[in-house]
BAGUVO-307152 format. One line per 3 residues: number of its first residue (from 1); their letters; for each residue x, y, z of C-alpha. Coordinates in steps of 0.02 Angstrom, whole numbers, plus 32768, in hexadecimal, padded with zeros to 4 digits. Layout:
<recs>
NUM) A) X Y Z; ... .
</recs>
This chain:
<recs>
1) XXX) 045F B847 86D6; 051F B84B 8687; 0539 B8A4 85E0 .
4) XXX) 0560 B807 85A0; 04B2 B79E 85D9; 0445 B841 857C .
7) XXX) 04A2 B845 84DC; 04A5 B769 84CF; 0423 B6F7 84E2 .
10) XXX) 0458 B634 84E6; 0444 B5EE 843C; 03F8 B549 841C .
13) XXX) 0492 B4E8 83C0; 0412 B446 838A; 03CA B4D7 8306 .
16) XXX) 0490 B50E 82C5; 0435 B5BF 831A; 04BC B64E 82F0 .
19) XXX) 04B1 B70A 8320; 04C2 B79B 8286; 0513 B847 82A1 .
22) XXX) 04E7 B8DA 822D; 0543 B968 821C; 04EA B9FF 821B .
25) XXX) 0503 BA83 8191; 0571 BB25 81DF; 05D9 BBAC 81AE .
28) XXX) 06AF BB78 81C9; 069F BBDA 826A; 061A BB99 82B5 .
31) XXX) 060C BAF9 833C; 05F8 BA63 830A; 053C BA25 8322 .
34) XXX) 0511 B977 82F2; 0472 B907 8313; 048E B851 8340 .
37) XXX) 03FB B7D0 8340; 03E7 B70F 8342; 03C6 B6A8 82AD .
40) XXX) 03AE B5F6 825A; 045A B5E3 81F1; 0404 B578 816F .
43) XXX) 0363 B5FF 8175; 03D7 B6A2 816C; 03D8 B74A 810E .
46) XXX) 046D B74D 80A2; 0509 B77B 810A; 05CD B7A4 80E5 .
49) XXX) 0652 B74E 816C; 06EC B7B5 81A2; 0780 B757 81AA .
52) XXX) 0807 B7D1 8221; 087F B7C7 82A0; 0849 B7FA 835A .
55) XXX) 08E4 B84C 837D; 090D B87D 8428; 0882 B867 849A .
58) XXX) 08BA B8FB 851E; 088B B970 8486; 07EC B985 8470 .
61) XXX) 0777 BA12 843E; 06C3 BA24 8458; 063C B9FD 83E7 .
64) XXX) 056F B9F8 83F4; 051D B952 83DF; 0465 B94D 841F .
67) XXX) 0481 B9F6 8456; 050C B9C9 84C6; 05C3 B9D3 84ED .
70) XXX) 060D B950 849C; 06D2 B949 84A8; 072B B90D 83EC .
73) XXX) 07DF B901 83D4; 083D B991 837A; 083A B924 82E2 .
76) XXX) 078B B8FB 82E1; 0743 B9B1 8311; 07CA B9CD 8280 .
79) XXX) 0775 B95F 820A; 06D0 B978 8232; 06DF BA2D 81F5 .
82) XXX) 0726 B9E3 8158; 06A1 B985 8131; 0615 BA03 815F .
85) XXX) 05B4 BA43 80C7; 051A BAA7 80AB; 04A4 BA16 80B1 .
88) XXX) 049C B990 8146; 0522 B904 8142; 04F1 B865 8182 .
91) XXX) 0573 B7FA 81BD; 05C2 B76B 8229; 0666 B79B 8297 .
94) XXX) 068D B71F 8323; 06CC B7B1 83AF; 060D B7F5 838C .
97) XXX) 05AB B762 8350; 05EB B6DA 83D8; 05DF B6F0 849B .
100) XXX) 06A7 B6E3 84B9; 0676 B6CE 857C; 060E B627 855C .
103) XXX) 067F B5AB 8535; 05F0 B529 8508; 05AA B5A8 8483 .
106) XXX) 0661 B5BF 844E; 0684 B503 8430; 05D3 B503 83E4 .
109) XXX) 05D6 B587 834D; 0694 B53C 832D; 0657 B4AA 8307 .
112) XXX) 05DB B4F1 8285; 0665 B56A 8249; 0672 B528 818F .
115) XXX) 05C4 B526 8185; 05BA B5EE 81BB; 064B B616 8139 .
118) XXX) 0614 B5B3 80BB; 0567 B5EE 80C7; 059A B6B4 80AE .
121) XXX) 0596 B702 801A; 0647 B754 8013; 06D0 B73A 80A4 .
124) XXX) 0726 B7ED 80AF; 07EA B7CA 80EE; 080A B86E 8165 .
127) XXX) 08C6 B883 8151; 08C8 B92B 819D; 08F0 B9DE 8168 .
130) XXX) 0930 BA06 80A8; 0972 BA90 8049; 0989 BAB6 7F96 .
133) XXX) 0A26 BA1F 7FA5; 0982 B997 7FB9; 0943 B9F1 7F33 .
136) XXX) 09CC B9E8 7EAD; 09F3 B932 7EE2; 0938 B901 7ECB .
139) XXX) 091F B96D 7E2C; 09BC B8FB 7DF0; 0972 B847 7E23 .
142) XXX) 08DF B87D 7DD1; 0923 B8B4 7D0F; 099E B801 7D2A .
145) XXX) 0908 B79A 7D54; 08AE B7D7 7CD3; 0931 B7D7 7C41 .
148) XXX) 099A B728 7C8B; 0977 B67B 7C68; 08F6 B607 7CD4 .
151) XXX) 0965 B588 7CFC; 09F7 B503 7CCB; 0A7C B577 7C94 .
154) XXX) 0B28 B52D 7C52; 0BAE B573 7C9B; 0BCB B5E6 7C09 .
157) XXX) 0B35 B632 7C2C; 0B52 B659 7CF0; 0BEE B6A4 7CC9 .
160) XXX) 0B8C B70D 7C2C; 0B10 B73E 7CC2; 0B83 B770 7D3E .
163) XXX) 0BE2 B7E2 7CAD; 0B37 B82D 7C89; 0B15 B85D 7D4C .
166) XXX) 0BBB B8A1 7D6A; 0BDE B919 7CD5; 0BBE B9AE 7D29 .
169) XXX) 0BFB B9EF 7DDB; 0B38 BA12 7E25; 0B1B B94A 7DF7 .
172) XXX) 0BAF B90B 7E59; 0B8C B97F 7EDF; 0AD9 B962 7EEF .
175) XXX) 0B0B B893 7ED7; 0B87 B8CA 7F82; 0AFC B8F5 7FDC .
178) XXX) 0A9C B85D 7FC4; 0B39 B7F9 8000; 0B6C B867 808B .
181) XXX) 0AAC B8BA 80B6; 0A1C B85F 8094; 0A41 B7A3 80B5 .
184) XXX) 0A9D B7D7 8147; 0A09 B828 8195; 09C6 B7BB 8240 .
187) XXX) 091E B778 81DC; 0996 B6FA 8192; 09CC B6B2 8229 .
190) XXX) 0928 B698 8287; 08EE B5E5 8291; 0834 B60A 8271 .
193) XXX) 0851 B651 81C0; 087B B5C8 8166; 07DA B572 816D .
196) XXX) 0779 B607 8159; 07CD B646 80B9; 07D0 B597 8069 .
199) XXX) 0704 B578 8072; 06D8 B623 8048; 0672 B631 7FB0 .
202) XXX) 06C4 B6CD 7F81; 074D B73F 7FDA; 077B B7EE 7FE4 .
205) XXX) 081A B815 8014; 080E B8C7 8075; 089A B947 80A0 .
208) XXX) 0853 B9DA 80E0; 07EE BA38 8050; 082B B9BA 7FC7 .
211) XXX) 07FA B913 7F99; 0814 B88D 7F19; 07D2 B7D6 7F0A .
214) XXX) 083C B74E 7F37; 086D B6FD 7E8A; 08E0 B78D 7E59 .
217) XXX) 0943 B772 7EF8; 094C B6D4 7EF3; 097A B6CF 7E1B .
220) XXX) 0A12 B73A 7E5E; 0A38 B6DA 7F03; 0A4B B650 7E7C .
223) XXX) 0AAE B68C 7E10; 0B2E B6C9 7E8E; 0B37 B635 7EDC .
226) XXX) 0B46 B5C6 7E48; 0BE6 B640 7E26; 0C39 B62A 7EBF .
229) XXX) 0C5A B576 7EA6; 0CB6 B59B 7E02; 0D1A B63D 7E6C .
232) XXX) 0D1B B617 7F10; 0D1E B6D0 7F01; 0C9C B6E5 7FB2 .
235) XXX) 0CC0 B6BB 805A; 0C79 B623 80CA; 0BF1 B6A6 810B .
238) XXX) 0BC3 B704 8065; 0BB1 B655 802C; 0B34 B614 80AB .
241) XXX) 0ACE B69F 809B; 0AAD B687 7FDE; 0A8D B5D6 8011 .
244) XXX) 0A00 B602 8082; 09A8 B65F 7FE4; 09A4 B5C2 7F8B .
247) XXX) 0992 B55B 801C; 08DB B59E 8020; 08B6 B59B 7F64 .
250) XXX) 08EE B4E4 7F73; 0888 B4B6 7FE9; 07F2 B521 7FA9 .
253) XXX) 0807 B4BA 7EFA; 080B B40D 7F59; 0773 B420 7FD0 .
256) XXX) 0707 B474 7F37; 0728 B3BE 7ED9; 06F8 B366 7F84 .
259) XXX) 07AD B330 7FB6; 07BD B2E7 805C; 083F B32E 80C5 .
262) XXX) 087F B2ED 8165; 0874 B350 8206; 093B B305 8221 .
265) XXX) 0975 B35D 8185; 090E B3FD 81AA; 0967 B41B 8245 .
268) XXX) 0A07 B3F6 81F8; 09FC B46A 8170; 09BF B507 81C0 .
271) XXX) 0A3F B4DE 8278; 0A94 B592 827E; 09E1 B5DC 8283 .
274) XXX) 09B2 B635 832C; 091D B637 83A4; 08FD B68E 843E .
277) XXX) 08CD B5F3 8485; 0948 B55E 8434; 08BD B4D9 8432 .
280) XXX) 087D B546 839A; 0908 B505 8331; 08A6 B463 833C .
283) XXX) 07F6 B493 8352; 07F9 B534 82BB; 0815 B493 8241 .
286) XXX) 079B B41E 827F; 0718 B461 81F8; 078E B43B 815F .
289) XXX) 07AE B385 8198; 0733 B317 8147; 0750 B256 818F .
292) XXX) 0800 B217 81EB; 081C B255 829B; 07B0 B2FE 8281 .
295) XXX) 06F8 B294 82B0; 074B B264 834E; 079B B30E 839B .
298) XXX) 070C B395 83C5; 0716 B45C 83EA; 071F B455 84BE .
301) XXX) 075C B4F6 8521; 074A B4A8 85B8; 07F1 B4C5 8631 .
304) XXX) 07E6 B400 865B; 07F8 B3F4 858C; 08C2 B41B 8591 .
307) XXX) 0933 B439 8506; 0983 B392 852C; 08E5 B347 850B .
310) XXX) 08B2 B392 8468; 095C B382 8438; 096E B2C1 8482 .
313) XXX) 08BB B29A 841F; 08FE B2C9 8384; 098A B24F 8388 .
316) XXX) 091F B1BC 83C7; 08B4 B1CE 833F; 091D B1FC 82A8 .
319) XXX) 0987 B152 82F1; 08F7 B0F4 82DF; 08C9 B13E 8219 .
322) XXX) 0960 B168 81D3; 09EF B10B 8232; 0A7E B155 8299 .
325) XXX) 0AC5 B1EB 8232; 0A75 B265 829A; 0AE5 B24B 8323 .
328) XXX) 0B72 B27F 82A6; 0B1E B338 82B8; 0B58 B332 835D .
331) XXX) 0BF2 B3CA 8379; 0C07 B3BB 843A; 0B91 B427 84B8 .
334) XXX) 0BC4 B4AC 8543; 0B2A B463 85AD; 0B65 B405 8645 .
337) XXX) 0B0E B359 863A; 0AEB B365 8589; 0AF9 B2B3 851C .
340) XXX) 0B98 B2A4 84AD; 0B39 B23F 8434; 0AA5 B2C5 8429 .
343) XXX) 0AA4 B36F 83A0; 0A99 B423 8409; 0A52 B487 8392 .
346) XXX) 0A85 B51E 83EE; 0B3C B4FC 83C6; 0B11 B518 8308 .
349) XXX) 0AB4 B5CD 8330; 0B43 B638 8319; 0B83 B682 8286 .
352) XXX) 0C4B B658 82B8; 0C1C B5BF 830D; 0CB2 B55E 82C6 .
355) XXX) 0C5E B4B9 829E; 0C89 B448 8210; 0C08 B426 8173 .
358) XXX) 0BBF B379 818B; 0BFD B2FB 813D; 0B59 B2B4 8106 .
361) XXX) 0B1A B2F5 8086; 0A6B B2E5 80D1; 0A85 B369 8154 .
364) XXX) 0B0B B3D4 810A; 0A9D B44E 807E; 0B0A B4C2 8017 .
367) XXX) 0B40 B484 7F81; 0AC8 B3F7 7F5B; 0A56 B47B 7F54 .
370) XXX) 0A95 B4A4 7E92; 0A41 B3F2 7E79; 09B0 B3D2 7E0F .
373) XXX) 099D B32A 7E58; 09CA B34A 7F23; 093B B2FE 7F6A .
376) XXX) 0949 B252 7F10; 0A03 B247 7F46; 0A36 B1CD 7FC6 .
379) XXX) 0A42 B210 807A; 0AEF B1FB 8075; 0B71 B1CD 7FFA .
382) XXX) 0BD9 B16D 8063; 0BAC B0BC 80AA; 0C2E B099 8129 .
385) XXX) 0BC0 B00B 8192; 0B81 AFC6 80E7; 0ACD AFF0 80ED .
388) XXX) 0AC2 AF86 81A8; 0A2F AFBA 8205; 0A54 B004 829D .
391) XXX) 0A4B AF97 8346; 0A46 AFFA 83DD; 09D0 B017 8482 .
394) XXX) 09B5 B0C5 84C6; 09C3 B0D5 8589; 096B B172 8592 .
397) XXX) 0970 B181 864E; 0A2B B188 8653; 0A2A B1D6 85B4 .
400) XXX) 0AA1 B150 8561; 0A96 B0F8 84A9; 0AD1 B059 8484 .
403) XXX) 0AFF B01C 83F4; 0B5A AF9B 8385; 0BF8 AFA3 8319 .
406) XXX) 0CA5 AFA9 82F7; 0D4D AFE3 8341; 0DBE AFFA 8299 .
409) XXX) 0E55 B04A 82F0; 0EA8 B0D2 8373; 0EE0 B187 832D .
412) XXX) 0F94 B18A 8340; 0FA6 B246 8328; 0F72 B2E1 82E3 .
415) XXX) 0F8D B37E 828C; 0F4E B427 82C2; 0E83 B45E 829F .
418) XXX) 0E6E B4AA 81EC; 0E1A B548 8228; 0DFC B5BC 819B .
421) XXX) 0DCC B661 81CD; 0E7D B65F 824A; 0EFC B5EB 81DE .
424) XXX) 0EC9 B63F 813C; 0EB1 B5F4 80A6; 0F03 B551 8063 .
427) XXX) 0F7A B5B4 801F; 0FD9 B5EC 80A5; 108E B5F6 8066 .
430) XXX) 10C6 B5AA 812F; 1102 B4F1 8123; 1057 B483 811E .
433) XXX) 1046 B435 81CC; 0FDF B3AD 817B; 1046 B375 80F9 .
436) XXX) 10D3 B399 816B; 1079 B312 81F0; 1079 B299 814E .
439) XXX) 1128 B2B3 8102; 1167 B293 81B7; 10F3 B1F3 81F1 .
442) XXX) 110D B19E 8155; 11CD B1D5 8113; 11BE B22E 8090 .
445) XXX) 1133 B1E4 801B; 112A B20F 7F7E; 10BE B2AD 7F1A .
448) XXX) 1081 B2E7 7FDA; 10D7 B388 7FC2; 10AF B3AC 7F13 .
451) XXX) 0FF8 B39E 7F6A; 100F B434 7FDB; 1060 B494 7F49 .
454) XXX) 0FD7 B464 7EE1; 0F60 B4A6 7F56; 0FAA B559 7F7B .
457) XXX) 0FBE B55D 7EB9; 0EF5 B539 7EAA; 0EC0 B5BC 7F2F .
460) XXX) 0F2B B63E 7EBE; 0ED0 B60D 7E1E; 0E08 B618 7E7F .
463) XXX) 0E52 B6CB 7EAD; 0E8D B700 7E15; 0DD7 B6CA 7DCF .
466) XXX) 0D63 B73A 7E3F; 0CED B7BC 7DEA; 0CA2 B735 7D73 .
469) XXX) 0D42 B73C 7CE9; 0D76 B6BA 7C99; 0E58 B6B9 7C7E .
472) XXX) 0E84 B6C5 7BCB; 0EEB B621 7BA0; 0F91 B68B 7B82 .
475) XXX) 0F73 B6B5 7C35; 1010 B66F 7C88; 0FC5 B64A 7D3A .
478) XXX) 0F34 B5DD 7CC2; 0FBE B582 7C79; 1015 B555 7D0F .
481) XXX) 0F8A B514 7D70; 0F5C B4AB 7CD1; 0FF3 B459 7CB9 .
484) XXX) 1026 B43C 7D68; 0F51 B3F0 7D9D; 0F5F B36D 7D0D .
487) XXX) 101B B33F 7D40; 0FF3 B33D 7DE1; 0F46 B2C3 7DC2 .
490) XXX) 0F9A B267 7D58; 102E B22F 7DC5; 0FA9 B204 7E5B .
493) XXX) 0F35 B1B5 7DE2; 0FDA B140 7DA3; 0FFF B123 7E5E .
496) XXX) 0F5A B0DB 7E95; 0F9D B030 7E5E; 100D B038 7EFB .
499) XXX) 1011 AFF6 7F89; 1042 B066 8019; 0FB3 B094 805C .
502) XXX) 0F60 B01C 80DB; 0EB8 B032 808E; 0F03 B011 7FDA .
505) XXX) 0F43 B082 7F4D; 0FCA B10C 7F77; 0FD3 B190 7FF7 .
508) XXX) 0FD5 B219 7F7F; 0F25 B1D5 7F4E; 0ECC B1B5 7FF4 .
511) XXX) 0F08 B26D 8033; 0ECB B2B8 7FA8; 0E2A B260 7FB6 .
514) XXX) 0E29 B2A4 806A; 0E35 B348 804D; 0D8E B34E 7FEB .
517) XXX) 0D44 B2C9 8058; 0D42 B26E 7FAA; 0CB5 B2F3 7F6B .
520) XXX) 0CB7 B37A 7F0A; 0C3D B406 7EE3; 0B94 B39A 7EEC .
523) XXX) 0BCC B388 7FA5; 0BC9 B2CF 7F6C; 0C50 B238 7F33 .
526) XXX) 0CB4 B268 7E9C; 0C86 B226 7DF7; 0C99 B263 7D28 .
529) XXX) 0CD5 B329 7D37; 0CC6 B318 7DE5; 0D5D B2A6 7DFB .
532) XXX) 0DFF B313 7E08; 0E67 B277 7DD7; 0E04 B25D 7D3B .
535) XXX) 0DBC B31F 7D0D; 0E37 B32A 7C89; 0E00 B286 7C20 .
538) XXX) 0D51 B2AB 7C51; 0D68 B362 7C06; 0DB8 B32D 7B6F .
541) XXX) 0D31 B2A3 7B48; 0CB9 B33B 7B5F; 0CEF B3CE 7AFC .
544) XXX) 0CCA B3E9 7A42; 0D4C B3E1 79D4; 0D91 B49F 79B1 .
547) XXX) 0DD2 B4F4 791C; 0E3B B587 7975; 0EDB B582 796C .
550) XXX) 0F29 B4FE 79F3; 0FCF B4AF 7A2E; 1000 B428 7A8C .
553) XXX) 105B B439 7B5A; 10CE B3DC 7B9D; 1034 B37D 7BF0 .
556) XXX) 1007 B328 7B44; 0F68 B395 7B1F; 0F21 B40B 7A90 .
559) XXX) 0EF4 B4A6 7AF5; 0E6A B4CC 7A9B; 0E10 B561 7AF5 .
562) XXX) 0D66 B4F0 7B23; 0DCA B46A 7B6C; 0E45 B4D8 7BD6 .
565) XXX) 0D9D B545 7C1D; 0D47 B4A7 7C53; 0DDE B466 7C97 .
568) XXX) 0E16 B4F3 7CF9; 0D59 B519 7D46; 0D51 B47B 7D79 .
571) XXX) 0DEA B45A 7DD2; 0DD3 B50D 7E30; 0D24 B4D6 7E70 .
574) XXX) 0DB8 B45F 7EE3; 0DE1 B4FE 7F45; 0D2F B50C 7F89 .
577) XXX) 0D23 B434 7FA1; 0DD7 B42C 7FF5; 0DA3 B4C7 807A .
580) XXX) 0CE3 B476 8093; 0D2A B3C4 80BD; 0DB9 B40C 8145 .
583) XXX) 0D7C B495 8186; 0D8B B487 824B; 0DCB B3EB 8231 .
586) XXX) 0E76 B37E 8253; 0EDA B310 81F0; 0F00 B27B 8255 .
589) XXX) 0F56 B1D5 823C; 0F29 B14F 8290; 0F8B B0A2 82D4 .
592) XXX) 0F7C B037 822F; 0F8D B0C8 81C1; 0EEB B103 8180 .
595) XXX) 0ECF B1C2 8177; 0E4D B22B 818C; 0DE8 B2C2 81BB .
598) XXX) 0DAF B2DE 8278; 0D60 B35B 82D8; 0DC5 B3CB 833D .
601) XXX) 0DB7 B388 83F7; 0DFE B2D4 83B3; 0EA3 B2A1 8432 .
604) XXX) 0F09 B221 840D; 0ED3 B17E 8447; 0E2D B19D 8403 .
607) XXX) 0DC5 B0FC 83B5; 0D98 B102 82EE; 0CF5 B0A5 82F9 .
610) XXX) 0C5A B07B 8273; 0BD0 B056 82C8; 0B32 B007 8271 .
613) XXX) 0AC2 B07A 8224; 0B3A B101 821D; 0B77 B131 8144 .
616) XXX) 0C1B B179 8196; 0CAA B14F 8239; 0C9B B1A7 82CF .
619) XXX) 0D1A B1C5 8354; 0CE8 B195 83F0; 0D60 B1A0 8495 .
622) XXX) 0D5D B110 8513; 0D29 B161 85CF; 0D21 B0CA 865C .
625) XXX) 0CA1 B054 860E; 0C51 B0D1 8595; 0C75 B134 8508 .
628) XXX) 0C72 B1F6 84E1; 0C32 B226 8428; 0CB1 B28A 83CC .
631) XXX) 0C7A B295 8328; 0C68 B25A 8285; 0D09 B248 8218 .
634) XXX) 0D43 B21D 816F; 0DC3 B179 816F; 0E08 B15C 80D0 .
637) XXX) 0DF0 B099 80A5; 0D57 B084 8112; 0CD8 B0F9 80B6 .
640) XXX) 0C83 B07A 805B; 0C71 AFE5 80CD; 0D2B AF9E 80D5 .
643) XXX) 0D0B AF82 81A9; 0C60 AF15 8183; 0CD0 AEAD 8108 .
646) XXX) 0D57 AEAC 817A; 0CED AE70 820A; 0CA6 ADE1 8197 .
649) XXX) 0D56 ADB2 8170; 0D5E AD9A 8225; 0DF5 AE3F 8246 .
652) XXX) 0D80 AEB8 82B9; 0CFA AE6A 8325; 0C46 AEC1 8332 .
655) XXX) 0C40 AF0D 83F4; 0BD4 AF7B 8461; 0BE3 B030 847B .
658) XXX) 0B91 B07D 850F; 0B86 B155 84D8; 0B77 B1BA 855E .
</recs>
């Protein structure tokens, strides 16, 4: 008999049966010696659940369970003395708890996952060793937490935060090594932790000897985060990884009140996660989704169960609930054979993958995060088929989908991939190659240029803001960027009467609208403060009036200090909207003169197309009698459901598309 048939016994799954590890007491040095037994979930002692990262499975170290050799990653022998005390520690921990050979028992405690996590008394998140830097930066979250507000601040009140956590060089070092340490540690990138942290009753956050409970990190993660869209003053990653802090509380508040949450959006949200095995990107999230596509995708390890197929089931049934946006998710595959038209997960698992934020709001996280009201938004903010079912039939033996819509137009040419990390910021001082593309295509029209100055002007304001400090109005660089935004707004916002744009208004208006993807820092359309053309009214309708001492600029305003703050933190939150919306993607221009955003592998020649169901265009590129999936796109003029109008009018006809 194997090491493996002594130690596990098959559990009956029609009883939720689960096994228990305890970890006996011991001195540091000695082995590790734990008991495992069988239990009734619903009928068990009280337990604690580990939440960890395997780490590499070549290194291992022994331990005793049963009173055998039992081989545990370096990180879980690592833990495991951790979390040894002088009194037995019961516990669940899958690499112990779960027979990794049997991949029916596997598939069958995954599915009860939530239930396991949920039904622990305190989830401990293992994220590895810690010295006296964990322990400053905890002692920190802990005296904010307790001495900071509970929630809602103005933005007065972040910046009065951030001034109170970095007055002293040990805060803004120990605030460094949350940024550049402890989010960037490999328990946030594993799939399986998402779920487990969110349905926790309680969590303890562990670095080696020192600990702290999770709502101090995440009070901080907020407040960070919240500051960065009035700085722009971290980069893309820093950014993300505050986002997967409140990511988790989010979704922690939302489930507690009973909130439904689609398996679709799940999978969106946490894509650059990792697994060992990439159907776990899927199957870790399965126990969060309540109704949609979840009840119809189950756990199954079984090699005829291929990523194609978990991946393929996914679509067919988030089609069928919540239309044809999740195709849009799709960012090309390496995988010979692999569907245009269908998301590879894996492609998102990287931390450079260079992969555009989805344009859906739905799928795309980040900022709608700072929401109070996210989950009662729309899926998407943009209704480019006009709300039209989709109409399609799935030929899953090929695999193909076909579907119904509209060809709007051909892309005529394009501009080179925005690509942050290597182009630099927007405000390289080189000639812009987009507005360059413009000035060229269309002869010269008119306040393009003042655009791209505008822009390299509003990258050197965000820097000039870092640290949490707010420019004093004599400031010089304040009082340029405030003249020039409003002068600049208000010349596009007089031009949108025009006519030289093919989906109406001016040029100067549609590109600016493209570079934010018409949202701002909601991640959604642009409305009230949120509309650069109008912030300045919007502003001034806003702010009390002031005593101080004011004057009046050459752009017709008071500068009273309220109104020029508000102003000035609002426009700057643009930096951060302009870089989301064209990140690794092009400019391109198409036949009848509609611009737009595209993903980077669009040619020339490729077809601007809304098909029903779908809230934006995608590109799609005409192969013999099918089609390849390209991507979603923004098309200025066609956002909001000028093709379905169009096609009524009888000027595009409805067609099939065959995606291969």
């Amino acid at each position: 008999m194997s090491q493996t048939q002594e130690l596990y016994h098959k559990l009956d799954s029609t009883l939720k049966q689960i096994r228990l590890v305890t970890i006996e007491p011991g001195k540091w040095t000695d082995d590790i010696q734990c008991t495992l037994r069988e239990t009734l979930l619903g009928d068990s002692e009280p337990y604690e659940t580990l939440s960890y990262v395997w780490g590499d499975h070549t290194n291992t170290k022994n331990i005793i369970v049963n009173g055998s050799n039992f081989k545990a990653t370096a990180n879980l022998e690592s833990a495991l003395r951790h979390l040894r005390r002088d009194t037995p520690r019961t516990m669940w921990i899958d690499a112990i708890c779960i027979n990794q050979r049997d991949l029916e028992e596997r598939a069958s405690q995954v599915s009860i996952m939530r239930d396991i996590y949920q039904g622990s008394n305190v989830t401990i998140i293992w994220l590895g060793d810690g010295d006296e830097r964990a322990e400053s930066f905890f002692g920190l979250a802990r005296w904010f937490y307790d001495q900071s507000h509970s929630d809602g601040e103005s933005v007065e009140e972040v910046w009065m935060c951030m001034r109170e956590l970095t007055n002293t060089e040990d805060q803004r070092q120990s605030l460094e090594f949350l940024i550049t340490d402890i989010l960037r540690r490999p328990w946030w990138t594993r799939a399986w932790v998402f779920q487990e942290a969110v349905v926790s009753a309680e969590i303890l956050v562990k670095c080696g000897n020192h600990e702290i409970t999770w709502l101090p990190l995440w009070r901080l993660a907020d407040i960070l985060f919240t500051r960065t869209y009035f700085t722009n003053s971290l980069d893309r990653v820093s950014t993300a990884k505050l986002e997967d802090v409140l990511k988790i509380q989010k979704t922690r508040e939302e489930t507690q009140r009973g909130h439904e949450i689609s398996l679709t959006q799940l999978v969106a949200w946490n894509r650059r996660q990792r697994s060992s095995d990439p159907r776990d990107k899927i199957f870790s999230l399965l126990g969060l989704a309540r109704g949609g596509p979840g009840n119809a995708i189950h756990p199954d390890y079984s090699v005829n169960n291929t990523l194609l197929e978990v991946c393929l089931g996914l679509v067919v049934h988030s089609i069928r609930d919540w239309g044809m946006d999740i195709i849009c998710m799709s960012q090309g595959s390496e995988k010979s054979q692999w569907p245009s038209w269908v998301p590879d997960w894996e492609v998102y698992s990287s931390e450079s993958s260079n992969v555009a934020s989805p344009l859906v709001g739905f799928f795309a996280g980040g900022e709608p995060i700072l929401l109070k009201n996210f989950w009662d938004i729309p899926p998407s903010d943009y209704d480019a088929s006009r709300s039209r079912s989709p109409e399609y039939r799935l030929l899953l033996d090929v695999p193909a989908l076909k579907a119904v819509g509209i060809y709007v137009d051909t892309i005529d040419c394009l501009a080179v991939t925005y690509e942050p990390d290597k182009h630099g910021a927007w405000s390289s001082s080189r000639p812009d190659p987009w507005v360059a593309l413009l000035t060229s295509y269309f002869e010269t029209p008119p306040h393009i240029p003042e655009i791209s100055s505008w822009i390299y002007t509003l990258h050197k304001f965000g820097t000039l803001m870092e640290r949490g400090k707010l420019l004093s109005n004599e400031n010089p660089h304040k009082k340029h960027f405030f003249s020039m935004s409003i002068k600049l707004m208000r010349k596009i916002r007089e031009s949108t009467t025009g006519r030289d744009y093919v989906g109406g208004g001016s040029l100067a208006h549609a590109y600016l609208r493209t570079l934010i993807a018409d949202t701002f820092t909601s991640g959604y359309r642009t409305n009230g403060m949120s509309d650069p053309l109008h912030m300045d009214e919007f502003v001034e309708s806003q702010s009390a009036p002031s005593d101080e001492a004011t004057e009046e600029d050459d752009t017709g305003y008071v500068l009273g200090e309220e109104f020029v703050d508000d102003y000035c933190l609002g426009v700057s939150m643009l930096n951060y909207a302009i870089e989301r919306a064209t990140s690794y993607r092009r400019l391109m221009i198409s036949s009848k003169g509609y611009i737009g955003l595209v993903p980077p592998k669009t040619q020339e020649g490729d077809l601007v197309c809304v098909l029903f169901g779908c809230s934006v265009p995608v590109i799609l590129r005409k192969q013999g009698s099918h089609y390849i999936f390209i991507g979603e796109s923004y098309v200025h003029g066609i956002m909001d459901g000028e093709a379905i109008q169009m096609m009524n009018e009888g000027h595009l006809v409805e067609e099939d598309f065959t995606l291969v």
